[in-house]
C-alpha positions, -999 to 999 in steps of 0.1 A, spaced: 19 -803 -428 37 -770 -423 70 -788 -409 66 -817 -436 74 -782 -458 94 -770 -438 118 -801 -437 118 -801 -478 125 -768 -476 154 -769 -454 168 -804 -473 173 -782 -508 178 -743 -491 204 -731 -523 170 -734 -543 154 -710 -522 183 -680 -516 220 -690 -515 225 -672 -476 196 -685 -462 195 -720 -442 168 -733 -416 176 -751 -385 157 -770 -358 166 -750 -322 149 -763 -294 122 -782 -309 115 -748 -328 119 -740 -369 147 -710 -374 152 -692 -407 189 -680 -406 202 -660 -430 242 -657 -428 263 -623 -439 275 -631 -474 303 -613 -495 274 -595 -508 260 -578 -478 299 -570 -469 299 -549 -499 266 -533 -492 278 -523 -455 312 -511 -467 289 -491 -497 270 -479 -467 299 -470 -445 315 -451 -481 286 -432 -485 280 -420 -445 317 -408 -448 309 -387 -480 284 -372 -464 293 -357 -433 272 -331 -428 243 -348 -420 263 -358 -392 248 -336 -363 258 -341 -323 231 -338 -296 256 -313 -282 259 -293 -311 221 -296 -316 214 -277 -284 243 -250 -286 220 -221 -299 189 -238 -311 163 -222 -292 172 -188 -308 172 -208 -342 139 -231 -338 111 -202 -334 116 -192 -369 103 -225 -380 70 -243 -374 72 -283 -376 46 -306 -395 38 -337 -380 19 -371 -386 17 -400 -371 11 -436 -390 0 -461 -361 -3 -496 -362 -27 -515 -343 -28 -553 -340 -58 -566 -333 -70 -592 -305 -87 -615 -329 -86 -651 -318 -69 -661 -352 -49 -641 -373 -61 -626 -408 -62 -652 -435 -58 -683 -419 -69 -700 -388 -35 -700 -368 -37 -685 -338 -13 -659 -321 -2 -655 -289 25 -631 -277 61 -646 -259 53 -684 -278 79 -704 -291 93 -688 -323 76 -708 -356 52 -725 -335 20 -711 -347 24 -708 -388 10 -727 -417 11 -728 -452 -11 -689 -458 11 -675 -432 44 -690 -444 35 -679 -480 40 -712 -496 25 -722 -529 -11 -728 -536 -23 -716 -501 -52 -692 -500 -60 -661 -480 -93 -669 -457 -108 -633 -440 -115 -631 -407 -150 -616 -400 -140 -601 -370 -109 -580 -388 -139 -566 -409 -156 -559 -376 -130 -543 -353 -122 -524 -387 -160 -503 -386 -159 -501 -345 -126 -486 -349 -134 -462 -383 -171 -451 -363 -151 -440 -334 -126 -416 -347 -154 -401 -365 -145 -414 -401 -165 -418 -432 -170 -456 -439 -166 -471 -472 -195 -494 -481 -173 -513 -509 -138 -516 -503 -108 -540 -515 -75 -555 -507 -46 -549 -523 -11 -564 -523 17 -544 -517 52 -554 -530 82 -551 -512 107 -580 -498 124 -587 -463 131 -616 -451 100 -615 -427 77 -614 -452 75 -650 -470 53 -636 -496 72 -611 -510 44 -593 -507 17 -575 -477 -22 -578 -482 -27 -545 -471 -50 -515 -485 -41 -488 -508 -66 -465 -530 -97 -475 -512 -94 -480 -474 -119 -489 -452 -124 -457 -432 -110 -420 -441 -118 -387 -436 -119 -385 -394 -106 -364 -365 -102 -373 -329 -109 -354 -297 -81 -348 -270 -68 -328 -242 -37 -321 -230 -23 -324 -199 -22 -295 -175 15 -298 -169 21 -292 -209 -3 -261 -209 -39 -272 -215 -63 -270 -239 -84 -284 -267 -72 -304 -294 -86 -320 -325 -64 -343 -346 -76 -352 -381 -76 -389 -397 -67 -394 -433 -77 -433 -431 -76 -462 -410 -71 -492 -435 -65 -532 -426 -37 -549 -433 -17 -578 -418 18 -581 -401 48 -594 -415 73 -615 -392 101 -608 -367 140 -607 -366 160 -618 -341 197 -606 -351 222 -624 -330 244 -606 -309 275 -601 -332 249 -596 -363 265 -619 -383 229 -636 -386 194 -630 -382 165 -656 -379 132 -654 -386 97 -661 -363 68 -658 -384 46 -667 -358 35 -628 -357 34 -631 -400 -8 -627 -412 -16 -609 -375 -47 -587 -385 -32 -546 -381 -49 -515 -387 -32 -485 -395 -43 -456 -384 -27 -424 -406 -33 -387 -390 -35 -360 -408 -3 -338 -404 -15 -315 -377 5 -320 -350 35 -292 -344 51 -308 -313 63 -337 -297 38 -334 -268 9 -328 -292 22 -361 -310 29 -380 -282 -8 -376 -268 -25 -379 -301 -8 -414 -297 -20 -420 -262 -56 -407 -276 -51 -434 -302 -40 -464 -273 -73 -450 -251 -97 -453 -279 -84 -487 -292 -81 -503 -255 -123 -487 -246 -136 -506 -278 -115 -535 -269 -102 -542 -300 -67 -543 -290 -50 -543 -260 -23 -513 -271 6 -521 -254 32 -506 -267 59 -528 -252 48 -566 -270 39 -539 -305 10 -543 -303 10 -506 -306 37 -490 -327 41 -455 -339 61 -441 -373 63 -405 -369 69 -383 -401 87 -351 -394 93 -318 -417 97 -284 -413 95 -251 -427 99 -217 -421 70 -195 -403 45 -183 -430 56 -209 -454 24 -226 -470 47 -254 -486 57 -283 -470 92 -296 -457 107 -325 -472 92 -352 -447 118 -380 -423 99 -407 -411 113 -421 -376 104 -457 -368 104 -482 -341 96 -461 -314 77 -478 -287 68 -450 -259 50 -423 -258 79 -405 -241 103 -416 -266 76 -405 -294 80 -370 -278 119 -369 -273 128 -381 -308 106 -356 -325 122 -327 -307 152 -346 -317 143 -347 -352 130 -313 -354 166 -295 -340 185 -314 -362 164 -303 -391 163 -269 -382 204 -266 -373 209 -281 -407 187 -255 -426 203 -228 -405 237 -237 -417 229 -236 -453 226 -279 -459 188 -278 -460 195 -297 -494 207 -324 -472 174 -334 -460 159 -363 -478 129 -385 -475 140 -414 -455 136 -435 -428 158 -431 -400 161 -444 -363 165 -424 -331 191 -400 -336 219 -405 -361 212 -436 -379 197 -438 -415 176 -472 -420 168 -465 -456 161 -444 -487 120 -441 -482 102 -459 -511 74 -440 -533 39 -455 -538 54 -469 -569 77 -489 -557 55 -507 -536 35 -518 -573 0 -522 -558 -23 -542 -572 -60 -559 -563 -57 -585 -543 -70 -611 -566 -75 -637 -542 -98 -623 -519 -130 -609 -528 -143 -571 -521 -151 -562 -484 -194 -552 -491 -209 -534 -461 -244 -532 -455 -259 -506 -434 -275 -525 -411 -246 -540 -400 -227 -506 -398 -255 -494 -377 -256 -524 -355 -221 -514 -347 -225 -484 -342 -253 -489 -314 -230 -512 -297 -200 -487 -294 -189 -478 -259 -193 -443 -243 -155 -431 -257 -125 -412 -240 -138 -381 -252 -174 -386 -240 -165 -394 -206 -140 -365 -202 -171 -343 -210 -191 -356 -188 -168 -360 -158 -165 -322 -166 -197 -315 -164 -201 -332 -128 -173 -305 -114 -140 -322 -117 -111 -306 -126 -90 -310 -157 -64 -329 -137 -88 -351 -125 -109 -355 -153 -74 -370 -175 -64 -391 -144 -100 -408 -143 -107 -411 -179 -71 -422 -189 -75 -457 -178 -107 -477 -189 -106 -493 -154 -102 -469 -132 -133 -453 -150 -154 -484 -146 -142 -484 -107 -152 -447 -107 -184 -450 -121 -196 -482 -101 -186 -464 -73 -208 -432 -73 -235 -453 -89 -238 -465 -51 -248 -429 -39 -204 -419 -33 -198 -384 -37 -182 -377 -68 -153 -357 -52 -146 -377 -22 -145 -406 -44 -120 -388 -68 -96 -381 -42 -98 -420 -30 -90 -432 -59 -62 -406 -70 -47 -403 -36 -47 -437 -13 -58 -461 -41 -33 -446 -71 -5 -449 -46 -9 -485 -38 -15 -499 -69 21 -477 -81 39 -493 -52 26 -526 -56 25 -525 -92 -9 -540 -96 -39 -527 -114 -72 -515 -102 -84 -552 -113 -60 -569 -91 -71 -550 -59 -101 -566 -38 -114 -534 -29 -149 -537 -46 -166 -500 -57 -194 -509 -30 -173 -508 -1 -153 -479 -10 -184 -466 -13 -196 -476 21 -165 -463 35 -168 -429 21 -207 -432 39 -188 -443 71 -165 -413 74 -188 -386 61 -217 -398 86 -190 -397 111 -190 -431 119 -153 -435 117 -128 -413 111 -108 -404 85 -82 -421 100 -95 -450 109 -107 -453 71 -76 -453 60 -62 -479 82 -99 -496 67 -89 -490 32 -58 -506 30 -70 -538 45 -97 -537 21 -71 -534 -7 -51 -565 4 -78 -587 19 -112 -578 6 -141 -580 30 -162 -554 39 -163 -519 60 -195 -523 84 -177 -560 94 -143 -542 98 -160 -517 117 -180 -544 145 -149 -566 145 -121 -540 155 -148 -522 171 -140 -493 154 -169 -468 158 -160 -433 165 -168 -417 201 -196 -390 199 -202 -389 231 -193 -357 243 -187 -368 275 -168 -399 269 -147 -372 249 -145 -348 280 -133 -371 301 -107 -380 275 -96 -342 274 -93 -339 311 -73 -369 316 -48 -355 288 -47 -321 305 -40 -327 340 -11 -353 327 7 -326 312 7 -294 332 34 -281 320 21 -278 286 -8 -263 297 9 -236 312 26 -227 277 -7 -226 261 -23 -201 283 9 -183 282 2 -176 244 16 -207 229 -15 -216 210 4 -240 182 5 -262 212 -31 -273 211 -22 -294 184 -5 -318 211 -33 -319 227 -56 -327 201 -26 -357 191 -27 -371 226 -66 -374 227 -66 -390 197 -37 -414 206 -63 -422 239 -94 -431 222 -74 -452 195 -79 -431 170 -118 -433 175 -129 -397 191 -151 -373 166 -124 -351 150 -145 -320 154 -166 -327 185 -132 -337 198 -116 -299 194 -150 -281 204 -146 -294 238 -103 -290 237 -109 -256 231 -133 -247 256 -110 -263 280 -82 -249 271 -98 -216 273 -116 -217 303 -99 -201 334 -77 -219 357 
């Protein structure tokens, strides 16, 4: 039905907007809009006014002449909005499904293309990740909520208009838990949460190279979203950019969404102000969209926050206005106050009622949270540094935890998995799922080496072929006959062999050149294959070495 529309639509498209035209591209619906004599104008009125305004013009390299001495007599006020999308089967209001990558307009219908007469359907499960989502960042739920519609038009949004939430959102009032890394100084941190609220996602763009036209993929238009608006407590780009990362953790251990930042299925608008220390009143606020890393969260506030503070230092604080800007230089638009957005009820969907036995039924289902297992991977003796390495991945935690739920010592097992195991999955780009190292055997294997069955060495070698092959250590072990030598006189015999093969080196060591004994030790080891007991191995070296000749 939708491309029956779609093919009356695109018969007749002056009735619709005089610029706009839609096309059939391999096998797939495009709405192209072409530069008309009125967007000219509107660039060349945007070009006038950049050039009568030059002093907002500010060069990284004049940014950073001078502006540390400048920036400690300001403090910066930050918040972050964050929107999640959700991985619901179907999208918000209708039953299309959404997959990320698919063929552009190949997963619409009439409720996401915003035709005529078609009517808005809720998803349960919106409603559902929604309270998971409010109950972990510690929120206060509201029992009777609404949608609303929010009015605003671009060409992504066939509507005209977002179902979103405005004066009553589903969650507000909430904080969340972090730490920061060591590297950035440590410490505590709690973030607060104004309001998560649920909304759904408009289309995409794609502007053509010259950008002389853009087309349009709705296939991301009705996606269920939740946005997730801090509180402004933030006063760096670090502190932001791990309140985000707080944000992706959370969102990822309720498996709600997947968070990755690079399909959007994470994206962060940072607002930015500043004022000077001892100020109570706040800045006038620049929001900086379409950032889509944590690092690049981080960079372009400090960005943001030199610029702001150069231009108050040269007298053009006036020059700050509340807008949206990209990365650097470029001003998007003139940011729009509530009431040019003209909400309204959404009159076509009914209120969102929540009883409280659903709510608690939720609530006795949630996961043990980021912030939960920090504390209690604290509590068992790990450091900081291994507490955020272990905790920072949802994986790596279930690997972690299976694995000293087989009797694994809790720091041994730590150092596997952040030493050996970290580096092979970095190298080979894989994740802790895609290894076939199972948590039993590397639990075995930590048993083998500490009981001194094999050595340390030898578990490596183990470990890796575990990685890459799978099986398991004891059959590793009887196959390659790998059993470390504890016989001390196997070992002796070893030792005397090595000894009277090099004399010469000998000689040095009883001469005073005790470093040698390290060759000794090496050569030994390179004998037995790697299989003598380490320590029972330099107890009898040493008495050797030491006896007289």
């Amino acid at each position: 039905m939708a491309s029956i529309l779609f093919r009356n639509i695109q018969t007749h498209p002056i009735l619709l907007y005089p610029s706009v035209l839609f096309r059939r591209k391999n096998g797939a619906l495009y709405c192209t809009m072409k530069s008309s004599s009125s967007s000219t104008t509107q660039t060349q009125t945007a070009t006038q006014e950049k050039q009568q305004n030059p002093q907002t013009k500010v060069s990284p390299q004049t940014q950073t002449k001078g502006i540390d001495k400048r920036i400690k007599d300001y403090e910066a006020i930050i918040g972050i909005e964050t929107h999640v999308q959700l991985s619901t089967l179907t999208k918000a209001f209708c039953g299309c499904p959404y997959n990320y990558g698919a063929q552009p307009n190949t997963s619409i219908c009439p409720v996401c293309m915003g035709l005529p007469g078609a009517l808005p359907v809720l998803n349960s499960k919106v409603i559902e990740f929604a309270v998971k989502l409010g109950l972990a960042l510690n929120c206060k739920l509201s029992f009777n909520s609404k949608f609303d519609r929010k009015q605003y038009f671009y060409p992504d949004l066939p509507k005209g208009y977002q179902i979103s939430q405005f004066d009553i959102p589903i969650a507000s009032n909430g904080y969340v838990d972090l730490d920061l890394p060591v590297e950035f100084g440590g410490g505590h941190r709690r973030f607060g949460i104004t309001r998560v609220h649920m909304e759904e996602d408009a289309g995409k763009l794609l502007h053509s190279g010259n950008g002389s036209f853009s087309q349009v993929d709705l296939n991301r238009a009705g996606v269920p979203l939740l946005e997730i608006v801090s509180e402004p407590d933030m006063r760096n780009g670090i502190e932001a950019a791990e309140y985000a990362a707080e944000i992706q953790r959370v969102v990822r251990y309720l498996g709600i969404s997947n968070g990755n930042m690079q399909e959007g299925s994470l994206r962060c608008d940072v607002n930015v102000s500043i004022r000077p220390i001892g100020q109570s009143e706040f800045g006038t606020k620049v929001e900086i969209k379409n950032l889509n890393s944590f690092s690049s969260v981080n960079r372009a506030i400090d960005f943001e926050i030199s610029r702001q503070v150069l231009l108050h230092s040269q007298g053009q604080g006036n020059s700050i206005v509340q807008e949206t800007r990209l990365w650097e230089e470029v001003t998007m638009r003139k940011k729009e106050g509530l009431s040019d957005y003209r909400y309204f009820p959404e009159p076509d969907l009914p209120e969102v009622i929540l009883k409280k036995e659903y709510v608690d039924s939720i609530q006795n289902s949630l996961p043990e949270l980021p912030e939960m297992k920090r504390r209690r991977y604290e509590n068992m003796g790990l450091s900081m540094q291994d507490v955020l390495f272990l905790a920072n991945d949802i994986n790596v935690a279930k690997f972690f935890d299976a694995t000293i739920a087989k009797g694994a010592d809790v720091k041994l097992a730590t150092n596997w998995i952040m030493g050996d195991i970290a580096a092979y999955m970095k190298n080979e780009k894989v994740s802790i799922n895609d290894i076939k190292l199972s948590p039993r055997e590397l639990a075995e294997l930590i048993a083998s080496i500490k009981g001194g069955t094999i050595s340390g060495k030898i578990g490596k070698e183990i470990l890796f072929e575990l990685i890459e092959k799978g099986g398991t250590v004891k059959g590793l072990i009887e196959e390659k006959n790998l059993v470390q030598i504890v016989d001390p006189a196997e070992i002796e015999k070893m030792v005397d062999k090595v000894l009277s093969e090099n004399p010469n080196q000998l000689e040095q060591y009883r001469a005073g050149k005790t470093k040698i004994q390290g060759f000794f030790a090496g050569q030994v080891m390179k004998l037995s294959k790697g299989k003598a007991n380490p320590g029972l191995l330099n107890k009898i070296l040493q008495q050797k070495l030491n006896a007289s000749s």
